[in-house]
C-alpha positions as CSV (number, residue, x, y, z in Angstrom):
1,X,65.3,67.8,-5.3
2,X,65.9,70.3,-8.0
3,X,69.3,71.3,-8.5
4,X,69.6,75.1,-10.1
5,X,73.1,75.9,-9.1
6,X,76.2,74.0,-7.7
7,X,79.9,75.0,-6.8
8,X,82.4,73.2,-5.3
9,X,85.4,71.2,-5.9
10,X,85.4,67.6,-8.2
11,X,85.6,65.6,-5.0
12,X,82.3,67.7,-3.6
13,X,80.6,67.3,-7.0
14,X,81.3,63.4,-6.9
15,X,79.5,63.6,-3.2
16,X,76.7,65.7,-4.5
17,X,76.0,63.4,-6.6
18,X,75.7,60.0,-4.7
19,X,73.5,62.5,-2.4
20,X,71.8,62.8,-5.7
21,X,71.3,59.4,-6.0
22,X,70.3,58.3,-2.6
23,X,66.8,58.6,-1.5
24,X,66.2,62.6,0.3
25,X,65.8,62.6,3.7
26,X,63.8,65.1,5.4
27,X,65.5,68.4,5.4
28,X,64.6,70.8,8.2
29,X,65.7,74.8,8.6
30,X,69.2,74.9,10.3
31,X,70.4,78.8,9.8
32,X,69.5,81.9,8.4
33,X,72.7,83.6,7.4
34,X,73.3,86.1,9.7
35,X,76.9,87.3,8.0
36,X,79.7,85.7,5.7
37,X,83.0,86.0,5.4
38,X,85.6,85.1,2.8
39,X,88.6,82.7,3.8
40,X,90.9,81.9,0.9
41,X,91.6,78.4,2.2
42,X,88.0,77.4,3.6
43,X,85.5,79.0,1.4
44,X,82.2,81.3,2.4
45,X,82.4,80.9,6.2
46,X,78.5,81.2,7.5
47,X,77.4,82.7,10.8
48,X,75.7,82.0,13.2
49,X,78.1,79.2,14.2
50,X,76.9,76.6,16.9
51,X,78.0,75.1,19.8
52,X,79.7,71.6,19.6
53,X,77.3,69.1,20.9
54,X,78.6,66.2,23.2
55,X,77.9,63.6,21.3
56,X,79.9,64.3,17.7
57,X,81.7,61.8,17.2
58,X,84.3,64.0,14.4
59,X,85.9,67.0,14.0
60,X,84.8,67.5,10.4
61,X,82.5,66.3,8.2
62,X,80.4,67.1,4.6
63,X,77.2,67.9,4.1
64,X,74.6,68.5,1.4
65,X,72.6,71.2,2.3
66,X,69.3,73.1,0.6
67,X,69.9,77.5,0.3
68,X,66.8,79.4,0.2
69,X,68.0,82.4,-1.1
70,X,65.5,86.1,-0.4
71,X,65.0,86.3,-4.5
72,X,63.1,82.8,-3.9
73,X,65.9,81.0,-6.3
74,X,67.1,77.4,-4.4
75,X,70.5,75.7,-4.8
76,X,71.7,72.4,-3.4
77,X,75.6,72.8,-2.6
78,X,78.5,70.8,-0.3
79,X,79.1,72.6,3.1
80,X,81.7,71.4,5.0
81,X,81.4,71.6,8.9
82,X,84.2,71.9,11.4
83,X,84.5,71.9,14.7
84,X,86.9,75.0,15.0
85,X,89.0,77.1,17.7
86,X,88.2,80.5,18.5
87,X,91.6,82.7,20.4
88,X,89.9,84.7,22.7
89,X,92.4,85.9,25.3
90,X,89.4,86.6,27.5
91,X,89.4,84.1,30.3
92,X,86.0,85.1,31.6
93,X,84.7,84.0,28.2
94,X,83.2,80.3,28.5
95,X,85.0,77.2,26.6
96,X,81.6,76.8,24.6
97,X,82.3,80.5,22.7
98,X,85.8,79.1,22.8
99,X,85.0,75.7,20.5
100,X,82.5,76.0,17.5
101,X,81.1,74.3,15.1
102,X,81.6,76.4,11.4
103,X,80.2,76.2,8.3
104,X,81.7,76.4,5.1
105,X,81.2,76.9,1.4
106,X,83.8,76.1,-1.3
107,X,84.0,77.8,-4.0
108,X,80.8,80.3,-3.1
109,X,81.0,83.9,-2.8
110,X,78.9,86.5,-0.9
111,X,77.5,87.7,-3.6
112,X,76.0,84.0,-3.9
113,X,74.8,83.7,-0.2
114,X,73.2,87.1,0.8
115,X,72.4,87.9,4.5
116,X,68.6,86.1,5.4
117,X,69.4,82.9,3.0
118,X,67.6,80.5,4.6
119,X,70.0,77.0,4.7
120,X,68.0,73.6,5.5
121,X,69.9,70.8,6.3
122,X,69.0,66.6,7.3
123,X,66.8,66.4,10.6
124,X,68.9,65.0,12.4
125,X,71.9,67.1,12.0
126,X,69.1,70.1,12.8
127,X,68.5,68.0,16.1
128,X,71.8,67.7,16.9
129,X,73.5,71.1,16.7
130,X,70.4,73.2,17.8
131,X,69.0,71.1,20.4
132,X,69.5,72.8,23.9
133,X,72.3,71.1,25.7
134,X,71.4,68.1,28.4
């Protein structure tokens, strides 16, 4: 996998890396970047979110994932995904808008993830977050 761009922190560099390193496993389409929003702690915060399947067996975890950016430019960068609580006061609203799983992007900007990037991820972390529910 070509890498043209990369940022993130020296602990997501030293991950990126061993990704580097291992063998690539297949990576399918898993968004396209709806909105982003800027949280000074997190990072880029990517929408759509998704729901949290059944079977995850962690609240947070990191990623390598593949940007397809509108210009045609790629980029291999760290996302971090947590499974995050939404307040909605709303008690009509259902406990799956309530519960999310969120992607993030330390150290990226907007300006670096425009609306209708394209971001491609392992199979089977594809499968598992948009798979209907069973």
């Amino acid at each position: 996998m070509y890498l043209t761009h990369f940022v993130g922190s020296a602990s997501d560099i030293l991950h990126l890396r061993r990704r580097m390193n291992e063998p690539q496993p297949l990576f399918r389409l898993l968004l396209t970047v709806e909105d982003t929003f800027e949280i000074e702690t997190r990072g880029l915060v990517l929408t759509p979110d998704f729901s949290v399947p059944k079977s995850i067996e962690r609240n947070q975890w990191i990623e390598t994932i593949d940007v397809h950016l509108p210009n045609g430019d790629r980029s291999l960068r760290v996302a971090h995904f947590t499974m995050s609580h939404f307040l909605i006061t709303d008690p009509t609203v259902p406990m799956d808008r309530r519960w999310r799983i969120v992607i993030t992007l330390p150290g990226a900007t907007k300006e670096e993830l425009p609306i209708g990037s394209r971001v491609f991820a392992r199979a089977e972390l594809v499968e598992l977050l948009i798979r209907p529910k069973r």
